[in-house]
C-alpha beads as a LAMMPS data file, in Angstrom:
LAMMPS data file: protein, C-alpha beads

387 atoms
386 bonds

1 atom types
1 bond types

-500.0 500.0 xlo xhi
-500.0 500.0 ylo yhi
-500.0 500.0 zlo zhi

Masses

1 110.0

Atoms # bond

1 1 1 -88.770 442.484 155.972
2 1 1 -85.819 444.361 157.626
3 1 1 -83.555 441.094 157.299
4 1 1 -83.688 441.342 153.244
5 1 1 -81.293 443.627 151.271
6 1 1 -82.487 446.546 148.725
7 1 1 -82.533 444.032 145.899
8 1 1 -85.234 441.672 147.527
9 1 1 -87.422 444.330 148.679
10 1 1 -87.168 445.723 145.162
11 1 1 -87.999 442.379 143.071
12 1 1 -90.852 441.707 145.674
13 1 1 -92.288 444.712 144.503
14 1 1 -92.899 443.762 140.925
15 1 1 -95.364 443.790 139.268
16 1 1 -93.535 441.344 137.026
17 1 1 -93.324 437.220 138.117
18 1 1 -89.560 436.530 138.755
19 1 1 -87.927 433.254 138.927
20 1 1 -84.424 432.564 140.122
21 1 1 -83.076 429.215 139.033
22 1 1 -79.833 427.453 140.299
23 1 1 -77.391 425.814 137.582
24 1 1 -78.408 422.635 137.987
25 1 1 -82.262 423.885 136.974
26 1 1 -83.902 424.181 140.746
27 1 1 -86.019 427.008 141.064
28 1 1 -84.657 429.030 144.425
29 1 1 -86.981 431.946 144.715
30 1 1 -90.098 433.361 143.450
31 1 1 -91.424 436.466 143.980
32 1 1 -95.352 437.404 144.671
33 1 1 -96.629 438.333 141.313
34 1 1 -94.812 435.123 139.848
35 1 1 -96.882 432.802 141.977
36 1 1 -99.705 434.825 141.508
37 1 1 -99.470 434.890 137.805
38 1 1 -98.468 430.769 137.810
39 1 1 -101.344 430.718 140.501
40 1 1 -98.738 428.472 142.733
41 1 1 -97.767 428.606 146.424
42 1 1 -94.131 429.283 147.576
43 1 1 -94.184 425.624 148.237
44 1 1 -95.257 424.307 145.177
45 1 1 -92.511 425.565 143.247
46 1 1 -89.452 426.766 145.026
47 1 1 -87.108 424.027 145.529
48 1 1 -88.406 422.334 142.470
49 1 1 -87.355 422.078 138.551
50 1 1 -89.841 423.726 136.038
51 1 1 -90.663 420.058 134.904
52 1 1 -91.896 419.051 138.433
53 1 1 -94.555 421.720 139.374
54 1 1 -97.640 420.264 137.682
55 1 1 -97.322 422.518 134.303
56 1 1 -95.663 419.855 131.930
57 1 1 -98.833 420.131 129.980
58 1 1 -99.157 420.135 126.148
59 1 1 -100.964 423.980 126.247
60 1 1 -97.501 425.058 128.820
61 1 1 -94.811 423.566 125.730
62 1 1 -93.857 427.094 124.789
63 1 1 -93.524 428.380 128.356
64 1 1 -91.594 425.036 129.467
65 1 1 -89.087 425.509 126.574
66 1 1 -88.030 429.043 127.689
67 1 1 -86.736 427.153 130.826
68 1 1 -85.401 424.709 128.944
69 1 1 -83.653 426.458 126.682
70 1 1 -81.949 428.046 129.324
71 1 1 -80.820 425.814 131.953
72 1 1 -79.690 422.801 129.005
73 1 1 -78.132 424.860 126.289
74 1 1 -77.762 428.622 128.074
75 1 1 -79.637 430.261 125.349
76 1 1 -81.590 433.395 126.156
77 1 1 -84.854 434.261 125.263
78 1 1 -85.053 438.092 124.850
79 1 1 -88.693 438.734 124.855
80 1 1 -91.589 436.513 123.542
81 1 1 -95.116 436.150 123.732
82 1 1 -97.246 433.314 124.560
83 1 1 -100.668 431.956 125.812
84 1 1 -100.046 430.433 129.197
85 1 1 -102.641 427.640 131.210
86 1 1 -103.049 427.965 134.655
87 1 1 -103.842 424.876 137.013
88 1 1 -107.401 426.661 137.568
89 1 1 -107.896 426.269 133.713
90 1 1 -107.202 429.632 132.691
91 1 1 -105.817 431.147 129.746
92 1 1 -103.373 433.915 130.163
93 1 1 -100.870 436.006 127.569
94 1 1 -97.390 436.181 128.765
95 1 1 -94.773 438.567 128.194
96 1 1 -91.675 436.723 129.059
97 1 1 -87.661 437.185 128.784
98 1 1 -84.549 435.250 130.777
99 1 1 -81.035 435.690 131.430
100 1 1 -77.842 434.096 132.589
101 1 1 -74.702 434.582 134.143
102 1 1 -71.876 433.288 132.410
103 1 1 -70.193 431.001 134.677
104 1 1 -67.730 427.521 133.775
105 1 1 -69.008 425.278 136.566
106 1 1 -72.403 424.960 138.349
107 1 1 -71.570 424.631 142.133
108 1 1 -74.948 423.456 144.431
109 1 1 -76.662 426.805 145.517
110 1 1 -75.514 429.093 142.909
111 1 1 -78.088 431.256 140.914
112 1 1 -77.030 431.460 137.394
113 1 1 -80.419 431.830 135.649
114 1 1 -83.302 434.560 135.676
115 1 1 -86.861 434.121 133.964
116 1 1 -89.122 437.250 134.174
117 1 1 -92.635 437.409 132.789
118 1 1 -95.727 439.989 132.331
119 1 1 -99.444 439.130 132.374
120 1 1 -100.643 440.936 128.799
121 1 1 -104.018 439.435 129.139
122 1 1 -105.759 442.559 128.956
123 1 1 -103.464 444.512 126.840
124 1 1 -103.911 441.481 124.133
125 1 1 -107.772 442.116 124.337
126 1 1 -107.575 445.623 123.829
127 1 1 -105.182 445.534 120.933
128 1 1 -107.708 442.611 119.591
129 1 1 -111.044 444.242 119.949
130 1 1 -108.770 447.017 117.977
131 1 1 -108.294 444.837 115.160
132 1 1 -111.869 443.644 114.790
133 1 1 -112.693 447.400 114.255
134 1 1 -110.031 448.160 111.806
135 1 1 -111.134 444.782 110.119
136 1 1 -115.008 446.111 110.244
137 1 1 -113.882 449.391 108.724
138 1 1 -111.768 448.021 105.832
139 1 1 -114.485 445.382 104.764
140 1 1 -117.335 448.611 105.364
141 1 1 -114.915 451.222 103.171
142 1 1 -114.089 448.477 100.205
143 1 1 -117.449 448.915 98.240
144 1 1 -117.909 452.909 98.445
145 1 1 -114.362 453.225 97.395
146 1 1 -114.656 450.749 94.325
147 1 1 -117.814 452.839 93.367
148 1 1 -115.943 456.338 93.474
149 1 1 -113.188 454.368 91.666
150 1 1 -115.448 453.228 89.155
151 1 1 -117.413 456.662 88.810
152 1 1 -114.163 458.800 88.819
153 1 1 -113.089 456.656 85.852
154 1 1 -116.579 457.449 83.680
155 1 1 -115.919 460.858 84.480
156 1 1 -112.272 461.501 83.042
157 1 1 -114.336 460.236 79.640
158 1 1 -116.185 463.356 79.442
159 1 1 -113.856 465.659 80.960
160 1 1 -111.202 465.082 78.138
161 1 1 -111.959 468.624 76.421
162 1 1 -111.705 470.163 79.532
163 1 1 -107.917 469.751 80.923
164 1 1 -108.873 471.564 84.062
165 1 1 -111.416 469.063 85.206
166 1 1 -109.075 466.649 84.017
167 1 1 -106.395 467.013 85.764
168 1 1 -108.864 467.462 88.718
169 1 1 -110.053 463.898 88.492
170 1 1 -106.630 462.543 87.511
171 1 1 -105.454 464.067 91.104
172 1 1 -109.127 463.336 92.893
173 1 1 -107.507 459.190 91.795
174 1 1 -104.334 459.228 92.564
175 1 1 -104.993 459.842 96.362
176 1 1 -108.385 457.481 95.815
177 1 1 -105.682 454.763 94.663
178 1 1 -103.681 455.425 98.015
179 1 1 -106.998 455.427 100.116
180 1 1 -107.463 451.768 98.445
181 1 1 -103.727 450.748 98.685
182 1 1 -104.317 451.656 102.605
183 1 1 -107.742 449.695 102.529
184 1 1 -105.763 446.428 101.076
185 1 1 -103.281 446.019 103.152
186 1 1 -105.634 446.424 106.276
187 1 1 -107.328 443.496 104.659
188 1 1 -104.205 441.338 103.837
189 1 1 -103.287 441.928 107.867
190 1 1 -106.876 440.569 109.288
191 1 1 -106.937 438.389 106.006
192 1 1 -103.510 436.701 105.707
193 1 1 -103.000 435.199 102.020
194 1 1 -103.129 431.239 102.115
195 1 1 -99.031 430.223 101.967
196 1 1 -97.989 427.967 98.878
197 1 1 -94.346 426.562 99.938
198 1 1 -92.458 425.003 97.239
199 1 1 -88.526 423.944 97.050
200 1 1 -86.276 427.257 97.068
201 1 1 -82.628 427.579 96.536
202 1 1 -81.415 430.220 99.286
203 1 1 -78.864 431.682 97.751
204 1 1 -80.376 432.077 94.138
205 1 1 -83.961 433.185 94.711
206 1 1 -82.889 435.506 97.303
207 1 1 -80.624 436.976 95.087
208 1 1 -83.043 437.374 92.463
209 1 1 -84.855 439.015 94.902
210 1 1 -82.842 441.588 96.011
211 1 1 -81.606 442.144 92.528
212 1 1 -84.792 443.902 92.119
213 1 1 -85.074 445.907 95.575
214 1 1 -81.729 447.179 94.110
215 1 1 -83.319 448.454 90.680
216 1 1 -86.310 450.228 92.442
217 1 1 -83.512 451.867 94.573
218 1 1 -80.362 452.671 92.033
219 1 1 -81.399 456.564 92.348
220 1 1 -79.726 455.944 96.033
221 1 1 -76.095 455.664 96.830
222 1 1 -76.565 452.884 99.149
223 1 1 -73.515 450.114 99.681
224 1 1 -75.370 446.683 100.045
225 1 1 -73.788 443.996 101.772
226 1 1 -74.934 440.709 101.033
227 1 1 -74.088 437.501 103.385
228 1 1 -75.007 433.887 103.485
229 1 1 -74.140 431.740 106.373
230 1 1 -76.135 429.209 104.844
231 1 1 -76.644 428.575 100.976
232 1 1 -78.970 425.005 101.225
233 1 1 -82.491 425.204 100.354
234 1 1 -85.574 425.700 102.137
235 1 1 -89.259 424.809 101.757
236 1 1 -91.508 428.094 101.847
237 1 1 -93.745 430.578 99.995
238 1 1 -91.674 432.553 97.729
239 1 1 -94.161 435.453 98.093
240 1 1 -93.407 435.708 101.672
241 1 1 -90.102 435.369 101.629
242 1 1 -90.315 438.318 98.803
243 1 1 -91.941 440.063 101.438
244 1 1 -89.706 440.067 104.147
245 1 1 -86.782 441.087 101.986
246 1 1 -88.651 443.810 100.482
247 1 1 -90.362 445.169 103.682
248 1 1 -86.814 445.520 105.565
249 1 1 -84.509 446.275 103.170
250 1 1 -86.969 449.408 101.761
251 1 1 -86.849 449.898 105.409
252 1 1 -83.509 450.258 105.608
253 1 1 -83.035 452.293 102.565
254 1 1 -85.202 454.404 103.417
255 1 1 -83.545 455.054 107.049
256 1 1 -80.174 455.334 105.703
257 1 1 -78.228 458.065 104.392
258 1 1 -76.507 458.347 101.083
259 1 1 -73.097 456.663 101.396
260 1 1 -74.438 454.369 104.038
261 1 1 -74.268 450.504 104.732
262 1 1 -77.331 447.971 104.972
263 1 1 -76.389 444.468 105.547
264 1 1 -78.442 441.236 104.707
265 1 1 -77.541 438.155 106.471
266 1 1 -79.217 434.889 105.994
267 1 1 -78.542 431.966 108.411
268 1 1 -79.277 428.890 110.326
269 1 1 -79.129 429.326 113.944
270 1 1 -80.636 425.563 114.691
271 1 1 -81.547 422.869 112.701
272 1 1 -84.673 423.919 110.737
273 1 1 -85.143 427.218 112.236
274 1 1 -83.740 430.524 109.917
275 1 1 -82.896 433.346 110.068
276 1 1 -82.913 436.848 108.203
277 1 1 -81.321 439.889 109.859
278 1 1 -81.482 443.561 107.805
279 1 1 -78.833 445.775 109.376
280 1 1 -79.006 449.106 108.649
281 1 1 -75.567 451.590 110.091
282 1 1 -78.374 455.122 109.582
283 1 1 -80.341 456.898 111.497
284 1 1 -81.873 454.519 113.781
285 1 1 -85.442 454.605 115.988
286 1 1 -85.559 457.163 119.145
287 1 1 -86.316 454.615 122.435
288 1 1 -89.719 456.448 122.795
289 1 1 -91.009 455.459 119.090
290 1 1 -89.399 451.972 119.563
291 1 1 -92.404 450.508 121.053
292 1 1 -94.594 451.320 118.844
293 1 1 -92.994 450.657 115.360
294 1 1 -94.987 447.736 114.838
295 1 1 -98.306 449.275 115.417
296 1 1 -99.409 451.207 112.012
297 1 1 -99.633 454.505 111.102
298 1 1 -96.809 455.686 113.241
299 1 1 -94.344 458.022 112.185
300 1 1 -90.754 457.291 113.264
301 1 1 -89.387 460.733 111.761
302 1 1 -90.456 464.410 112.106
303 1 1 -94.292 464.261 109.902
304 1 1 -92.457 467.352 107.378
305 1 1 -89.797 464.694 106.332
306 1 1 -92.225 462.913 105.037
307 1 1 -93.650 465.430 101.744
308 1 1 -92.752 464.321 98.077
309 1 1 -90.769 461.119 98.557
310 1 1 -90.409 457.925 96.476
311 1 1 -89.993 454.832 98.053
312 1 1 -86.474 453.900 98.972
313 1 1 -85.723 457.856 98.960
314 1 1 -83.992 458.909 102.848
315 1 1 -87.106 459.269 105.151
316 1 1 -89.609 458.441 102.308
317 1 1 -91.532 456.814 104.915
318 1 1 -94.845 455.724 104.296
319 1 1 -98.190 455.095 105.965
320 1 1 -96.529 453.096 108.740
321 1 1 -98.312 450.110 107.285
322 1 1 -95.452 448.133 105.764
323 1 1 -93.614 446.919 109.047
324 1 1 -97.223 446.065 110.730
325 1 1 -98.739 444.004 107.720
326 1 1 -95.377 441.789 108.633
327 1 1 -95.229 441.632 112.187
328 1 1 -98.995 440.591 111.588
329 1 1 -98.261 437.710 108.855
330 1 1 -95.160 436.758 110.553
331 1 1 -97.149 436.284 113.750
332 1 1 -99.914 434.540 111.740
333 1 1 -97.666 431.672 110.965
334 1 1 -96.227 431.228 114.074
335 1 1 -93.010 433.006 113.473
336 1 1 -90.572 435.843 115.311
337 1 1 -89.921 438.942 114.500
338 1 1 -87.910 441.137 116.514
339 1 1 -85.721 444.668 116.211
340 1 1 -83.080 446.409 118.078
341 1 1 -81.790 449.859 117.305
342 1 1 -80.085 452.549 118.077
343 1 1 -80.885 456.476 117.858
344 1 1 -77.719 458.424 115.835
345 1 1 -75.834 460.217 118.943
346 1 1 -75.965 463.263 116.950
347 1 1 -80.034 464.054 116.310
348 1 1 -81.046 462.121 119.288
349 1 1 -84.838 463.535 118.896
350 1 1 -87.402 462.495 115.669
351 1 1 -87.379 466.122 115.133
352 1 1 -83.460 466.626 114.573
353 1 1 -82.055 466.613 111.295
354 1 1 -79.823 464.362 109.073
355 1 1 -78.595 466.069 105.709
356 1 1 -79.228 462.510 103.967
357 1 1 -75.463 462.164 102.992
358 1 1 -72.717 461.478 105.001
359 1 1 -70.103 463.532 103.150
360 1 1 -72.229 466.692 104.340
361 1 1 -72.944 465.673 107.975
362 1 1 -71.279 468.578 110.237
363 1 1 -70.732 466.622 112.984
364 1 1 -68.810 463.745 111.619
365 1 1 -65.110 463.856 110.065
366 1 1 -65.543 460.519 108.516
367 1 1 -68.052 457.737 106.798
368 1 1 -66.633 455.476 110.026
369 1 1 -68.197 458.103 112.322
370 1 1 -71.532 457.538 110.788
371 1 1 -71.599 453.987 110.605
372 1 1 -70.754 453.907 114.492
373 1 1 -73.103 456.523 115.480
374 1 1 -76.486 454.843 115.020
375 1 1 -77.924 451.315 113.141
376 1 1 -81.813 449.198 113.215
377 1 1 -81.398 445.432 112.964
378 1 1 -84.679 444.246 112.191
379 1 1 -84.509 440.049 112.679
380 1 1 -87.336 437.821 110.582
381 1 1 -86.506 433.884 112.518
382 1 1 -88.786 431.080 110.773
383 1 1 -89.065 427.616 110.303
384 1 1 -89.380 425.348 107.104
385 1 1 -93.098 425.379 106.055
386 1 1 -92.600 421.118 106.221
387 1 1 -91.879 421.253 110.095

Bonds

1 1 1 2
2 1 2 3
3 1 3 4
4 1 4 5
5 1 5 6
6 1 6 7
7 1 7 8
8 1 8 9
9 1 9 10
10 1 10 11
11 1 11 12
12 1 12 13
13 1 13 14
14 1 14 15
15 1 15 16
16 1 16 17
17 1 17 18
18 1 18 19
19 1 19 20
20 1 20 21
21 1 21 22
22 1 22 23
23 1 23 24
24 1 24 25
25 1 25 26
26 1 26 27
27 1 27 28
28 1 28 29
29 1 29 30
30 1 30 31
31 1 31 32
32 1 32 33
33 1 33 34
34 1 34 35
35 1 35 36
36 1 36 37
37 1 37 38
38 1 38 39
39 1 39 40
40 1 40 41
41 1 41 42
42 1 42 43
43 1 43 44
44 1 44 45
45 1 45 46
46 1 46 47
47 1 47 48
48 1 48 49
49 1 49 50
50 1 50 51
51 1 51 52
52 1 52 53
53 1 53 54
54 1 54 55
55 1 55 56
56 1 56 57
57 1 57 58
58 1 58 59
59 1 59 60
60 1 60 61
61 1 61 62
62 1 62 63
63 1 63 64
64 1 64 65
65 1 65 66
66 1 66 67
67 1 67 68
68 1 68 69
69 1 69 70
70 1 70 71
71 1 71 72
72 1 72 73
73 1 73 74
74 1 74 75
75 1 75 76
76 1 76 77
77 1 77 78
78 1 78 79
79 1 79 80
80 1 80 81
81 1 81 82
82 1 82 83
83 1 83 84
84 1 84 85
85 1 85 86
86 1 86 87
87 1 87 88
88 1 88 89
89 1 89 90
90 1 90 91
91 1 91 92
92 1 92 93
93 1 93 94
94 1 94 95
95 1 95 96
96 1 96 97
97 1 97 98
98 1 98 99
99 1 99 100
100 1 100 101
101 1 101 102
102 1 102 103
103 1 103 104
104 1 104 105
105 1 105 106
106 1 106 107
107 1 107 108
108 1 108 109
109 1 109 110
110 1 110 111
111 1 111 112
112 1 112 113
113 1 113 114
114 1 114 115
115 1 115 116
116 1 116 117
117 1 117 118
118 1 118 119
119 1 119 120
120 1 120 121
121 1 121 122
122 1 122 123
123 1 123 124
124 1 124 125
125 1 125 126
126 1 126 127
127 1 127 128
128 1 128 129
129 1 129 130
130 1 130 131
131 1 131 132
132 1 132 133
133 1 133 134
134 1 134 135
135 1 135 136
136 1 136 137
137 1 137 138
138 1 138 139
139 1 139 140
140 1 140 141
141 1 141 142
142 1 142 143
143 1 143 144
144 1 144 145
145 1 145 146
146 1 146 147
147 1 147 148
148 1 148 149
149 1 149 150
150 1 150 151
151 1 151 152
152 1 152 153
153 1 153 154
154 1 154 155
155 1 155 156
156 1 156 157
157 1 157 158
158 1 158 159
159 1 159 160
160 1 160 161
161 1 161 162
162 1 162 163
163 1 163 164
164 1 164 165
165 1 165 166
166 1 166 167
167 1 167 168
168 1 168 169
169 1 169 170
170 1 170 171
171 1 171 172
172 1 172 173
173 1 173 174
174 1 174 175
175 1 175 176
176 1 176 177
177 1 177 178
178 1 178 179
179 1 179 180
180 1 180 181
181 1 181 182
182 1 182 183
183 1 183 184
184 1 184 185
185 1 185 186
186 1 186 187
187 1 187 188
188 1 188 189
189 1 189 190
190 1 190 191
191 1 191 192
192 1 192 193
193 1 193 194
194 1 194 195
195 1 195 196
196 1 196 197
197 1 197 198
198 1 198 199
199 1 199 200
200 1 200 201
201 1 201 202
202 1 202 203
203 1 203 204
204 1 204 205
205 1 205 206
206 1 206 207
207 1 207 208
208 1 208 209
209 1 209 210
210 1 210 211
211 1 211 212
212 1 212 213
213 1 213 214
214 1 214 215
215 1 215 216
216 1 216 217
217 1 217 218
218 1 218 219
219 1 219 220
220 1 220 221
221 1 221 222
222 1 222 223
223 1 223 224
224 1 224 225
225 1 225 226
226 1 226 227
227 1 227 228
228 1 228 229
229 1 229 230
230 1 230 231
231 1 231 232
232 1 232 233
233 1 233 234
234 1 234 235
235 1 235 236
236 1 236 237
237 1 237 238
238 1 238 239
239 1 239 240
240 1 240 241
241 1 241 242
242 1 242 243
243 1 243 244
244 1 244 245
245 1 245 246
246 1 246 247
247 1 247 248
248 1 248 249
249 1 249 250
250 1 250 251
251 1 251 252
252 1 252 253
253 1 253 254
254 1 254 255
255 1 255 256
256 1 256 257
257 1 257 258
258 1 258 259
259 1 259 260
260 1 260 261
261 1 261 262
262 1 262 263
263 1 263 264
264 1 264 265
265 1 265 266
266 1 266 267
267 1 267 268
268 1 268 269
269 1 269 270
270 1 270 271
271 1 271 272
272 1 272 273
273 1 273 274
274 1 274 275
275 1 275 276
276 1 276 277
277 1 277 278
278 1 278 279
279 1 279 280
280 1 280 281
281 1 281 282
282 1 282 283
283 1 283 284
284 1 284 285
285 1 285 286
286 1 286 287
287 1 287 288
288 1 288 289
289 1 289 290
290 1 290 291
291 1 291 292
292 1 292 293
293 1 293 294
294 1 294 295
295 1 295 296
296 1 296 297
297 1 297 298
298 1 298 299
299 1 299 300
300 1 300 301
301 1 301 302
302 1 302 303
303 1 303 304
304 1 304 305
305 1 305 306
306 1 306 307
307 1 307 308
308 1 308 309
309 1 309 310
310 1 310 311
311 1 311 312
312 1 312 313
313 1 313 314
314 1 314 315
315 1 315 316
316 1 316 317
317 1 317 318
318 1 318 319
319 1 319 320
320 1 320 321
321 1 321 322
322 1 322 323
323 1 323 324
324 1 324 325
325 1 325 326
326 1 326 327
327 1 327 328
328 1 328 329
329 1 329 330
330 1 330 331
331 1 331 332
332 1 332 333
333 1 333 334
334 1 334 335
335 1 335 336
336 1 336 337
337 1 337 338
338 1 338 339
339 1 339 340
340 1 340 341
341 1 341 342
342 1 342 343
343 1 343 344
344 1 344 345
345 1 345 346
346 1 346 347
347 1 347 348
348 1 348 349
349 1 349 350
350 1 350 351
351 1 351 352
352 1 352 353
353 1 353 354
354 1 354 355
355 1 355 356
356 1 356 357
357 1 357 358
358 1 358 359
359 1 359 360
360 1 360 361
361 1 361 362
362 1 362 363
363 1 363 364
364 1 364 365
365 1 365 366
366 1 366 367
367 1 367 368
368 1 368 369
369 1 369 370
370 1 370 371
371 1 371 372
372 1 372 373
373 1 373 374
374 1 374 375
375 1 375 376
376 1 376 377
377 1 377 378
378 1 378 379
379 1 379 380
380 1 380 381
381 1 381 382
382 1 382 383
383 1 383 384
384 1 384 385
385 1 385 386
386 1 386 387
């Protein structure tokens, strides 16, 4: 132990299973939660490739192409989650992410890869025995709310002489309809809609689409910027690709300041596989509400920004539903979805301020100040519903 340097002591520690790899693919070290996690000895896999330590099995094809990935083309895998299979038969959920150094030529010896990975096992259960309750709740609150619904509507009949008790019920339904808007989309995330792809020109339909986003939101002074890398077609359900749009650029909107910029880019990274990225230059996500963005019902701004907003208005908001029901379909299917952001330098905290308009910002001088300061990019990465 007194032979190794601050660094070893440090990634023996883990809790998280490390892997260095040399450039030519050999594993060279693995630290104590890694083999406990992979439930290998030292021996077993040190001094080996991935591809030659007994886990080249179908279940493993995710996990194995992370390596992959890596050593063959250098590509990175920022963070994903998968079901691993140990050699005792077990099932595990991994949390994993790699990294490389950039180097020109791979000399014997050299470590120029990192793979690091998390057992979620439990966390996964938790968060699933989580969504079987929400599920029993929205299936247990759909009838009483369709009889108040119903009963509310007999009773604006006879209350038409009296515009007190009117306007009563007429309120009483309003939030009733939001209480069922709420119950629906729980459903639609435990209950994903069956997909019907059909034949989709890129660059028309998603135009179309956005065309409309832009209608709903011509009360804001919002520059969009519109780019496609690639303009073929694609096979997939237009009413999930209407989604996505809609779900990230309201997002964006709606986290943006007047005179702002939100960017749409639609691409091909790899044969098959596409891409949508929504970049929004506003106020961006604090690091501590970053994690949990995807989880429902979770405020990103102070809870008083929220009052007597439309949708698409600065902070509008909402019941924190929009960006889960995704992640959730998205997920369903087999797809990524992943964000990074940034938190304006100048209201660091979800309780600071922005005016909403750049022009009136005190603490910038010019638009180019803003658009610097802060910025989401929410990424949607799918493949062809024929694949």
């Amino acid at each position: 132990m007194k032979d190794q340097t601050l660094d070893q002591v440090i990634v023996r520690s883990l809790q998280e299973g490390v892997l260095t790899i040399e450039c030519n693919g050999v594993i060279s070290g693995a630290n104590p939660a890694a083999l406990r996690i992979l439930n290998l000895t030292c021996e077993e896999i040190v001094g080996h490739t991935i591809g030659r330590v007994g886990l080249d099995t179908v279940p493993n094809r995710e996990f194995l192409e992370v390596f992959q990935s890596l050593v063959t083309n250098g590509i990175v895998t920022p963070h994903r989650e998968l079901e691993f299979t140990a050699h005792d038969g077990r099932k595990i959920q991994l949390s994993i992410s790699s990294a490389a150094l950039d180097v020109t030529e791979c000399v014997p010896g050299m470590e120029s890869y990192v793979v690091l990975f998390r057992d979620i096992t439990a966390f996964k259960n938790l968060e699933t025995a989580k969504r079987k309750a929400a599920d029993h709740l929205s299936h247990e609150l759909k009838t009483p709310l369709a009889i108040v619904k119903a009963s509310l509507e007999r009773l604006l009949e006879f209350s038409e002489s009296n515009p007190k008790a009117s306007n009563l019920i007429k309120r009483t339904e309003r939030n009733l309809d939001r209480l069922l808007s709420i119950q629906d989309s729980v459903e639609q995330i435990f209950s994903p809609p069956k997909p019907h792809p059909e034949q989709l020109l890129v660059q028309n339909y998603t135009n179309k689409i956005i065309a409309e986003i832009l209608q709903r939101a011509q009360h804001r002074d919002i520059v969009p910027k519109i780019e496609f890398q690639y303009t073929g077609s694609i096979f997939f359900d237009p009413g999930m690709l209407k989604q996505i749009l809609t779900t990230l650029i309201k997002n964006a909107f709606e986290n943006t300041p007047d005179q702002g910029l939100v960017k749409v880019i639609f691409c091909e990274p790899s044969s098959g596989r596409f891409e949508i990225s929504v970049h929004d230059y506003g106020v961006g996500i604090p690091l501590k509400d970053s994690k949990f963005i995807f989880e429902g019902f979770h405020h990103t701004q102070d809870t008083n920004e929220y009052s007597t907003k439309k949708p698409y208005d600065f902070n509008a908001g909402g019941k924190g539903l929009e960006l889960f029901q995704l992640k959730s379909l998205l997920e369903f299917h087999g797809f990524e979805f992943v964000f990074q952001s940034k938190r304006c330098l100048y209201i660091p905290e979800s309780t600071d301020h922005c005016p909403g308009k750049i022009d009136i910002c005190p603490h910038i001088k010019n638009p180019l100040e803003c658009l610097d300061s802060g910025y989401s990019v929410f990424k949607v990465m799918f493949t062809d519903m024929r694949t």
